[in-house]
C-alpha positions as CSV (number, residue, x, y, z in Angstrom):
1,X,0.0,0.0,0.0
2,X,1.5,3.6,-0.9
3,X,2.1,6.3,1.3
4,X,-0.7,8.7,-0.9
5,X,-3.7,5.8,0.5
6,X,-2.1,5.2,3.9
7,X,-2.8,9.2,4.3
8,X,-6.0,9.5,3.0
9,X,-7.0,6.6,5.2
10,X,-5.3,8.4,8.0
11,X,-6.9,11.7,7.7
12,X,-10.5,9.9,7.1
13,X,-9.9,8.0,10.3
14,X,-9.0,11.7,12.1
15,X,-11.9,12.9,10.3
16,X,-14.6,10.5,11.8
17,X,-13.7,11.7,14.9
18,X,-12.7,15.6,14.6
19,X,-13.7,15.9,18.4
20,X,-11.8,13.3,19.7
21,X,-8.8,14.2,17.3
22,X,-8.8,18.1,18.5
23,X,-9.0,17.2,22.0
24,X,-5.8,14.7,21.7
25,X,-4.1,17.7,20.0
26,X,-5.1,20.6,22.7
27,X,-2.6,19.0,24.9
28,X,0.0,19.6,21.5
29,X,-1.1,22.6,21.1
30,X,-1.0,24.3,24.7
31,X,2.5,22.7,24.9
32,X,4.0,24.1,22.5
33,X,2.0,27.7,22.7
34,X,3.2,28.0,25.8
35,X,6.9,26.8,25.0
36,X,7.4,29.6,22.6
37,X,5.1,31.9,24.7
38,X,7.9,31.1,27.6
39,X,10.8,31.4,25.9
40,X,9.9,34.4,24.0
41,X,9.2,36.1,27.7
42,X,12.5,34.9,29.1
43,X,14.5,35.8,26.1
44,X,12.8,39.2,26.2
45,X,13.5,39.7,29.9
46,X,17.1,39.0,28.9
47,X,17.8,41.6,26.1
48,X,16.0,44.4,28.2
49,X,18.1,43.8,30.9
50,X,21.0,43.8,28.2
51,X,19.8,47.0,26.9
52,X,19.2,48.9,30.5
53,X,23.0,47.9,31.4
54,X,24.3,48.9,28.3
55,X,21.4,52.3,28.8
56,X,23.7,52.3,32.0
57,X,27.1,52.3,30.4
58,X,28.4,48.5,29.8
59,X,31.4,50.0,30.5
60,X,30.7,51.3,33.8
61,X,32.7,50.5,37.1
62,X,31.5,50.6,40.9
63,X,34.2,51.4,43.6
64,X,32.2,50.9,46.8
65,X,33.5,51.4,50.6
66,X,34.3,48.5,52.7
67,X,34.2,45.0,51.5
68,X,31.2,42.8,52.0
69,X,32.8,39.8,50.6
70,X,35.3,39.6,53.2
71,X,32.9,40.9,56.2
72,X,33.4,38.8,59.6
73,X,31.4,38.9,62.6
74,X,29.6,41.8,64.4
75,X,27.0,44.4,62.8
76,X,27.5,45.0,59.1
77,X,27.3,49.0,58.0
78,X,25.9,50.5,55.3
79,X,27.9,51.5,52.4
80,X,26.7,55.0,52.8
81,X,28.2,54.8,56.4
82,X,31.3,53.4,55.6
83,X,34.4,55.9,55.5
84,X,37.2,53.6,53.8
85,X,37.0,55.7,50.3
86,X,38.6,59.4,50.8
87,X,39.2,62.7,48.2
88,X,42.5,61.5,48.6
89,X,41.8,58.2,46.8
90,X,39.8,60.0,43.9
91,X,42.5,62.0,43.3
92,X,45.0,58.7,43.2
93,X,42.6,57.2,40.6
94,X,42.4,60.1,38.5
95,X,46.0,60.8,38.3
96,X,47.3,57.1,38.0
97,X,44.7,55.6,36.4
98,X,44.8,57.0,32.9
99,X,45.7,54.0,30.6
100,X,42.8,51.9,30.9
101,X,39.9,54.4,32.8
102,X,38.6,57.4,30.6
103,X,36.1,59.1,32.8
104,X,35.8,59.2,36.6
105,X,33.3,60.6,39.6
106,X,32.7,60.8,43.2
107,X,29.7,59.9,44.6
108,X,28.5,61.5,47.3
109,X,24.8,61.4,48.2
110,X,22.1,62.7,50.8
111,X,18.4,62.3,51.1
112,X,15.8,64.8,52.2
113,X,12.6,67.1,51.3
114,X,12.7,69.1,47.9
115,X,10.6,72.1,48.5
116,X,9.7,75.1,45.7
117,X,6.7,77.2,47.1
118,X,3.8,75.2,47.9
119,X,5.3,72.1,46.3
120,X,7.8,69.4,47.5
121,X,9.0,66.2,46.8
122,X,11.0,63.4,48.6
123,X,13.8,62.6,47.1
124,X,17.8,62.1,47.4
125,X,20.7,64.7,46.2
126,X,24.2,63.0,44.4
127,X,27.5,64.9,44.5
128,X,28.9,64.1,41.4
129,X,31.8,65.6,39.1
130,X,31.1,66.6,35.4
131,X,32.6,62.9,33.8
132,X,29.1,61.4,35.8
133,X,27.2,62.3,33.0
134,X,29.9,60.3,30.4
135,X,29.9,57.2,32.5
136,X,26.0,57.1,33.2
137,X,24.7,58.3,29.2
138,X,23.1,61.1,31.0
139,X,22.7,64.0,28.4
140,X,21.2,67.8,29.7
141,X,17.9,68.6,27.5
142,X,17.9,72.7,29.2
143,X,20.5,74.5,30.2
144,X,23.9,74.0,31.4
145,X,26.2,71.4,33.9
146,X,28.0,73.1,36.8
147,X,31.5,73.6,36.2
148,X,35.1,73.0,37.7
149,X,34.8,76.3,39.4
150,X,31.5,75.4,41.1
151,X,33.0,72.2,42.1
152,X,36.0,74.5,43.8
153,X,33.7,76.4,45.5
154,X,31.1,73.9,46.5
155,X,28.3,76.4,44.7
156,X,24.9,75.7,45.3
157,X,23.2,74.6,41.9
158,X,21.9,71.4,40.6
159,X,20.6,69.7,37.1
160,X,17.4,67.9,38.2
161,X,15.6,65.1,36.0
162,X,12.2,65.2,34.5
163,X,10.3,63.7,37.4
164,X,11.4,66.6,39.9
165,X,10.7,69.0,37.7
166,X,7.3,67.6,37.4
167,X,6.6,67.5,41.2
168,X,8.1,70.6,42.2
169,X,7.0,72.6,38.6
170,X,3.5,71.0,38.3
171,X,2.6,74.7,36.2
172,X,4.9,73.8,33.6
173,X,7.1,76.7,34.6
174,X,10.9,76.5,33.4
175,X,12.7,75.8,36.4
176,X,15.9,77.1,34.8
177,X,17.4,79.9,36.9
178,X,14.8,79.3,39.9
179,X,15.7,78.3,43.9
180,X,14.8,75.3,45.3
181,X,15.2,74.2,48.7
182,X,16.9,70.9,49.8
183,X,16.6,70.2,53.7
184,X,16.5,74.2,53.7
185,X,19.6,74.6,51.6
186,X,18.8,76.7,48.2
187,X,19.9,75.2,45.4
188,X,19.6,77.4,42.0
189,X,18.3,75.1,38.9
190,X,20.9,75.7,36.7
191,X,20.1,72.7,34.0
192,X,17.4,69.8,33.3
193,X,18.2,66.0,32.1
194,X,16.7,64.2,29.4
195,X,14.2,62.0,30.2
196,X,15.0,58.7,30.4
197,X,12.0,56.7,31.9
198,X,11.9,53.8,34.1
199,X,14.2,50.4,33.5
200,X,13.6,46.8,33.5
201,X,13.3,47.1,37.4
202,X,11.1,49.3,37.7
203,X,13.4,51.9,39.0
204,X,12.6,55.7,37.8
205,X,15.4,57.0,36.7
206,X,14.3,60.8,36.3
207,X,14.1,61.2,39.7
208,X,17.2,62.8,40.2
209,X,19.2,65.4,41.5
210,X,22.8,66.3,40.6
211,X,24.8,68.7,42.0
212,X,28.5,69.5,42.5
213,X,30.0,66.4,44.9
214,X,31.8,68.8,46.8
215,X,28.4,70.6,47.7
216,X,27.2,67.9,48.9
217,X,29.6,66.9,50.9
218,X,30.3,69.9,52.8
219,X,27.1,71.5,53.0
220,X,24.1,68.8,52.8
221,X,26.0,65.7,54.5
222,X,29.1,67.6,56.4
223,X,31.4,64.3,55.8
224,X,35.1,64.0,55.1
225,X,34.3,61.0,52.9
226,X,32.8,59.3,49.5
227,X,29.7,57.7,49.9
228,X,31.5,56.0,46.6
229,X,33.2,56.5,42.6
230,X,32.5,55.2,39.7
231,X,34.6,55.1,36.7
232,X,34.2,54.0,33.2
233,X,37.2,52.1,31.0
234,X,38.2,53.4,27.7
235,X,36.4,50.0,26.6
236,X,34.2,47.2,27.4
237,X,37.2,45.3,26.5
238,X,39.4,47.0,28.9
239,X,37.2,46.8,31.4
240,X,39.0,44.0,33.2
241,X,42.1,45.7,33.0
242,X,40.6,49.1,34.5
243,X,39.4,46.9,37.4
244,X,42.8,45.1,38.3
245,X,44.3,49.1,38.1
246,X,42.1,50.7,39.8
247,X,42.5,47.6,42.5
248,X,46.1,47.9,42.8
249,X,46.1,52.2,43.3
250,X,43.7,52.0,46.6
251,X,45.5,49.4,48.0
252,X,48.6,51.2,47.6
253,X,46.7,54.3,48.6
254,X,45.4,52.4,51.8
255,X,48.3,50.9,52.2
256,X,47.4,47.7,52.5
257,X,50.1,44.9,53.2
258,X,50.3,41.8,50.3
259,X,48.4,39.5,52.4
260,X,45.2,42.1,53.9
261,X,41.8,42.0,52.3
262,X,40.6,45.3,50.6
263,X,38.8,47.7,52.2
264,X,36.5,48.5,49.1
265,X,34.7,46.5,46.6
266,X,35.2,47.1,42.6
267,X,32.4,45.9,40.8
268,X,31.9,46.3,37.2
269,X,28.5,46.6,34.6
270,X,30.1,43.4,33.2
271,X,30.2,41.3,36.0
272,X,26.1,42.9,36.9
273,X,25.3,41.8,33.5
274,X,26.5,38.5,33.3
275,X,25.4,37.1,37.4
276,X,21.7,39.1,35.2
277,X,22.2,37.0,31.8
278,X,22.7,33.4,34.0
279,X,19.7,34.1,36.0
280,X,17.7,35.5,33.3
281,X,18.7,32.5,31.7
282,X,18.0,30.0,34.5
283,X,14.4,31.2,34.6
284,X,14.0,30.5,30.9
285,X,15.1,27.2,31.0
286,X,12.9,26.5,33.9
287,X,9.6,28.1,32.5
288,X,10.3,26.4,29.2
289,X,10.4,23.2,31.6
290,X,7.5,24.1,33.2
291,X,5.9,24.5,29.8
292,X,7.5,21.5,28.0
293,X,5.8,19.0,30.6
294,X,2.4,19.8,28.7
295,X,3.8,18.2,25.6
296,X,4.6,15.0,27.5
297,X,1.2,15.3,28.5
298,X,0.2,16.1,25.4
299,X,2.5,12.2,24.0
300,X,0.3,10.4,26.3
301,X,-2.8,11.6,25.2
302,X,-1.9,10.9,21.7
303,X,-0.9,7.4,22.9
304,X,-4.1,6.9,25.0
305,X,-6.2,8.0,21.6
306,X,-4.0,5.7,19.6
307,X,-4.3,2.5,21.9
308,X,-8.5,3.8,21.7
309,X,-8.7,3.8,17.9
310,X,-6.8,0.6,17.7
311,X,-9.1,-0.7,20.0
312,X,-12.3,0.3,18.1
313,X,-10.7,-0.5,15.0
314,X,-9.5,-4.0,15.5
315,X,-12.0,-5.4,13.4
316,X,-10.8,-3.3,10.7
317,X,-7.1,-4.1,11.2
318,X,-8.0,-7.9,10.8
319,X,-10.3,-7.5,7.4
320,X,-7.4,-5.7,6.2
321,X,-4.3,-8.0,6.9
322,X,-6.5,-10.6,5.6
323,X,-6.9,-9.2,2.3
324,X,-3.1,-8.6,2.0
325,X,-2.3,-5.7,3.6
326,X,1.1,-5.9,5.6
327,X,2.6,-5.6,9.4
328,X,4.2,-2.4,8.0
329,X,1.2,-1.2,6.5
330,X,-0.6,-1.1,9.6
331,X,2.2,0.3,11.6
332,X,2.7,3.0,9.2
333,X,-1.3,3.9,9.1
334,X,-1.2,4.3,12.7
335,X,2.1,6.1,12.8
336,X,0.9,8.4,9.9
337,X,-2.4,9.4,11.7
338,X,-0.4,9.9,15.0
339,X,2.1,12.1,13.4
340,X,-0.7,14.1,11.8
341,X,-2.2,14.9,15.0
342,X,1.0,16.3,16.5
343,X,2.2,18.6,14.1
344,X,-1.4,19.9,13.4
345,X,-1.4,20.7,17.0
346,X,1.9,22.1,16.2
347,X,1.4,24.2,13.7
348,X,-2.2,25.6,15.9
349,X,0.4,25.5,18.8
350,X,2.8,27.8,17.1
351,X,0.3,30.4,16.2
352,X,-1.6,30.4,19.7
353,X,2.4,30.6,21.1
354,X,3.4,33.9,18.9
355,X,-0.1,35.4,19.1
356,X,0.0,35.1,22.9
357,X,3.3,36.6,23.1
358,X,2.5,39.7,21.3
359,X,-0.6,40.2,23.3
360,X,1.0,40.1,26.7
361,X,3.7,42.5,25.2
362,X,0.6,44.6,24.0
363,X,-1.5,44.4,27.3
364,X,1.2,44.0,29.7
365,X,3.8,45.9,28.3
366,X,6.1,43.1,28.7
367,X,9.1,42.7,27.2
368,X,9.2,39.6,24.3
369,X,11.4,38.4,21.9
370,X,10.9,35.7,19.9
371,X,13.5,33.7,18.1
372,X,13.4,31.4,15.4
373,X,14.9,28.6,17.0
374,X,12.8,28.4,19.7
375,X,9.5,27.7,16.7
376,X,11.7,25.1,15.2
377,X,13.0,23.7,17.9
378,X,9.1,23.2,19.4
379,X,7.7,21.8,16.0
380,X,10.3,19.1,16.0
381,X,10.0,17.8,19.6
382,X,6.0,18.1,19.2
383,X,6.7,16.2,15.9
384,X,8.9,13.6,18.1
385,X,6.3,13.3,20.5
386,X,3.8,12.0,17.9
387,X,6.5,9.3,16.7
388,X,7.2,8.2,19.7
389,X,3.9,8.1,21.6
390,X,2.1,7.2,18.6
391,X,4.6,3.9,17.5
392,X,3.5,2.0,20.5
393,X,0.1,1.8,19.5
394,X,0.8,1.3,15.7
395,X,3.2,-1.5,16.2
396,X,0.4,-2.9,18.4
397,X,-1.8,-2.9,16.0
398,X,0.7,-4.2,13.4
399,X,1.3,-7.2,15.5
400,X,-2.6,-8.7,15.4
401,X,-3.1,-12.0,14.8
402,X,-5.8,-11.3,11.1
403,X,-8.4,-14.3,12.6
404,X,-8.2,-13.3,16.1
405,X,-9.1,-9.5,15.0
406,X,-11.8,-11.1,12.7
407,X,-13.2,-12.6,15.6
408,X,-13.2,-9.3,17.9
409,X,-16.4,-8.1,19.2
């Protein structure tokens, strides 16, 4: 018997029973929807959190106080309490550093009450130097950045972002040239940033406040100390190499013997991204677990159809054998109708799975990204599934004894 009856016979067989046959595949179908579905979320998640850290500069390096890695017993600070990072150790960096860092800034940071008139917001204040702008891809949208000469004399302006201008302006008024107070300090506006919305994290990142690091400092937080500096290497290559640098100056600077753990922490975007890449991937691979286990469910109800129809159908099988038709014949009838089953619910599957995707990205504003490998790679194992839960059954029924089928009742 040729392949071109064995079909037709197949699909008239699936066609006698369209109910039955779309229920068997509904287990296909949601299986490997919601494989794609999955893995388009996960792979999504992924590149946005790519993108943000690159938003972030990928090049970017974090020089905290104190060293939480190497922390021992007794009551753990804060890094904003911690007093291991000095001017003194800026200064080091800047001058030292120059073959593998290009830009570099304090950090210095206070949080209090923004108040202009009637208006006020909560929010926090950063001392930074001008290169903070370089390393974080922060641009100004209205006027100016304070200059080298307001850092020397620790003058009293600030660039704010969109979302304090919003609170503290809600008229709309250009806050350019205007006083706001911070904890009762006036600060004059003398520049607005860009707007850059929130990240993957939620996190808003136009509320902010800028001002010179040596303002904030001395007059909002009266320390001697950084609160912390980041840097940013010429490269993302290089980045490595600014680290090990940028290492070996503070311990010289804090004079730390061969054998003493440091008293600060370098962290770079490139380490963030990559501890963010393996656990965006973990999840991936466990949702598209958590979703794959609907296909094997989806195999065994093609296999519990299959043993059904070759139970209903024994009669048939036996009438058929005896007029010639082979072992292989049967087997491959069964198989054929099987496979048919799976990668219809495949091919529904794949469209629920893209169409699903695309409507949480529209609804939910989440993040998707489908790729093609993940529809190939779902058609094939639901095409698997319908092989290998569907021979079973077939070489069952290839294996009846023509008389004994005859005889079935």
């Amino acid at each position: 018997m040729n392949f071109t009856n064995l079909l037709k016979i197949a699909l008239r067989a699936i066609g006698n029973n369209k109910l039955r046959s779309f229920l068997t595949m509904l287990g296909i179908i949601i299986g490997v929807g919601s494989v794609i579905a999955m893995l388009a979320i996960g792979q999504g998640s992924k590149q946005s959190i790519q993108a943000q850290i690159s938003e972030m500069g990928s090049n970017m390096i974090m020089i905290n106080p104190g060293n939480r890695d190497k922390a021992g017993g007794g009551v753990r600070m804060n890094r904003t309490d911690m007093q291991t990072l000095k001017n003194e150790d800026f200064e080091a960096i800047q001058s030292k550093c120059t073959r593998y860092v290009s830009y570099l800034s304090p950090i210095v940071s206070g949080s209090g009450q923004f108040i202009n008139g009637n208006n006020n917001y909560p929010s926090s204040m950063t001392g930074v130097s001008q290169d903070y702008l370089e390393i974080r891809k922060l641009t100004i949208s209205e006027g100016d950045l304070f200059t080298d000469q307001d850092i020397k004399s620790s003058a009293k302006v600030c660039v704010i972002g969109k979302t304090i201008v919003d609170n503290l302006f809600p008229d709309q008024e250009n806050p350019i040239g205007k006083t706001i107070r911070f904890n009762k300090i006036p600060f004059t506006v003398i520049g607005v940033l860009t707007p850059k919305g929130y990240n993957s994290m939620g996190q808003d990142q136009d509320d902010v406040v800028l001002a010179p690091y040596t303002t904030v400092q001395k007059r909002v937080s009266a320390i001697t100390y950084l609160n912390g500096i980041y840097a940013s290497a010429k490269s993302e290559a290089l980045t490595n190499k600014a680290v090990e640098e940028i290492t070996e100056v503070l311990r010289t600077s804090h004079k730390l013997k061969e054998f003493d753990d440091d008293d600060f922490s370098v962290r770079s975007q490139e380490e963030l991204s990559s501890m963010m890449t393996s656990t965006s991937d973990m999840m991936t691979k466990l949702l598209a677990c958590i979703a794959g286990i609907s296909l094997i469910v989806g195999g065994i109800g093609i296999m519990n159809i299959m043993y059904v129809s070759v139970t209903e159908r024994t009669r048939e099988i036996g009438l058929r054998m005896s007029v010639g038709a082979r072992g292989i014949d049967i087997l491959s009838q069964f198989l054929i109708e099987a496979i048919l089953i799976s990668v219809t619910g495949g091919i529904i599957g794949i469209f629920l799975g893209v169409g699903a995707s695309y409507i949480l990205k529209f609804f939910l504003n989440w993040p998707i990204y489908i790729q093609g490998y993940s529809v190939v790679l779902s058609f094939l194992v639901c095409t698997m599934t319908g092989v290998l839960f569907g021979w079973y059954p077939a070489k069952r029924a290839s294996e009846l004894d023509p008389i004994e089928a005859i005889r079935y009742e």
